[in-house]
N, C-alpha and C positions, 0 to 999 in steps of 0.2 A: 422548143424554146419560144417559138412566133405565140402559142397559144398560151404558154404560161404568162406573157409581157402582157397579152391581152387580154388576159383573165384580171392583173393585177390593177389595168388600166378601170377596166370596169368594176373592179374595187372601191379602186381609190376612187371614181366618178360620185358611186354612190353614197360613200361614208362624207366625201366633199359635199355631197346635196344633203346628210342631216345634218353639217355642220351646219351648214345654210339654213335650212328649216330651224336649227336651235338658235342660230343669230337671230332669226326673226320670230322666232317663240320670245327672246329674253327680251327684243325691244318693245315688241307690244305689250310686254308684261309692265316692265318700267314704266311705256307708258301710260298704262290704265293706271298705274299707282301714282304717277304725276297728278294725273285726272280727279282719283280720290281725295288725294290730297288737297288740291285747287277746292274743291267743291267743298272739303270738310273747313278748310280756312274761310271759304264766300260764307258758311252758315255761322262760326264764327261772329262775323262782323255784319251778322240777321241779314245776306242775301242767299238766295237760295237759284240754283244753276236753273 
Protein backbone atom coordinates (compact mmCIF):
# COMPACT_ATOMS: atom_id res chain seq x y z
CA UNK A 1 0.00 0.00 0.00
CA UNK A 2 3.04 2.55 1.27
CA UNK A 3 4.58 2.01 -2.35
CA UNK A 4 1.56 2.41 -4.36
CA UNK A 5 0.66 6.12 -2.40
CA UNK A 6 4.23 6.71 -3.40
CA UNK A 7 4.19 5.81 -6.81
CA UNK A 8 0.92 7.94 -7.26
CA UNK A 9 2.69 10.97 -5.38
CA UNK A 10 5.42 10.85 -7.86
CA UNK A 11 2.72 10.89 -10.51
CA UNK A 12 0.90 13.37 -9.55
CA UNK A 13 4.51 15.58 -8.87
CA UNK A 14 5.41 15.11 -12.30
CA UNK A 15 2.14 15.66 -14.45
CA UNK A 16 1.90 18.89 -11.79
CA UNK A 17 5.46 19.99 -13.19
CA UNK A 18 3.98 19.77 -17.08
CA UNK A 19 1.16 21.57 -15.92
CA UNK A 20 3.55 24.11 -14.88
CA UNK A 21 5.85 24.06 -17.85
CA UNK A 22 2.39 24.34 -19.99
CA UNK A 23 1.31 27.51 -17.76
CA UNK A 24 4.55 28.97 -18.77
CA UNK A 25 4.67 27.72 -22.45
CA UNK A 26 1.02 29.50 -22.95
CA UNK A 27 2.26 32.91 -21.16
CA UNK A 28 5.41 33.43 -23.02
CA UNK A 29 3.41 32.56 -26.07
CA UNK A 30 0.66 35.27 -25.21
CA UNK A 31 3.30 37.20 -24.66
CA UNK A 32 5.31 37.29 -27.77
CA UNK A 33 1.94 37.76 -29.45
CA UNK A 34 1.37 40.96 -27.20
CA UNK A 35 5.06 41.94 -28.50
CA UNK A 36 4.01 41.23 -32.23
CA UNK A 37 1.35 43.08 -31.90
CA UNK A 38 2.76 46.27 -30.09
CA UNK A 39 5.40 46.38 -32.91
CA UNK A 40 3.06 45.64 -35.90
CA UNK A 41 0.66 48.86 -34.35
CA UNK A 42 4.33 51.07 -33.79
CA UNK A 43 4.88 50.37 -37.85
CA UNK A 44 1.44 51.33 -38.34
CA UNK A 45 1.77 54.93 -37.17
CA UNK A 46 5.65 54.71 -39.34
CA UNK A 47 7.64 53.76 -35.91
CA UNK A 48 9.53 50.96 -36.02
CA UNK A 49 10.70 48.98 -32.41
Amino acid sequence: MYMKTEKLIQKRKSTHIAEDLSDTYLNEVSFFGIVVEMSLDLEKHGKTI
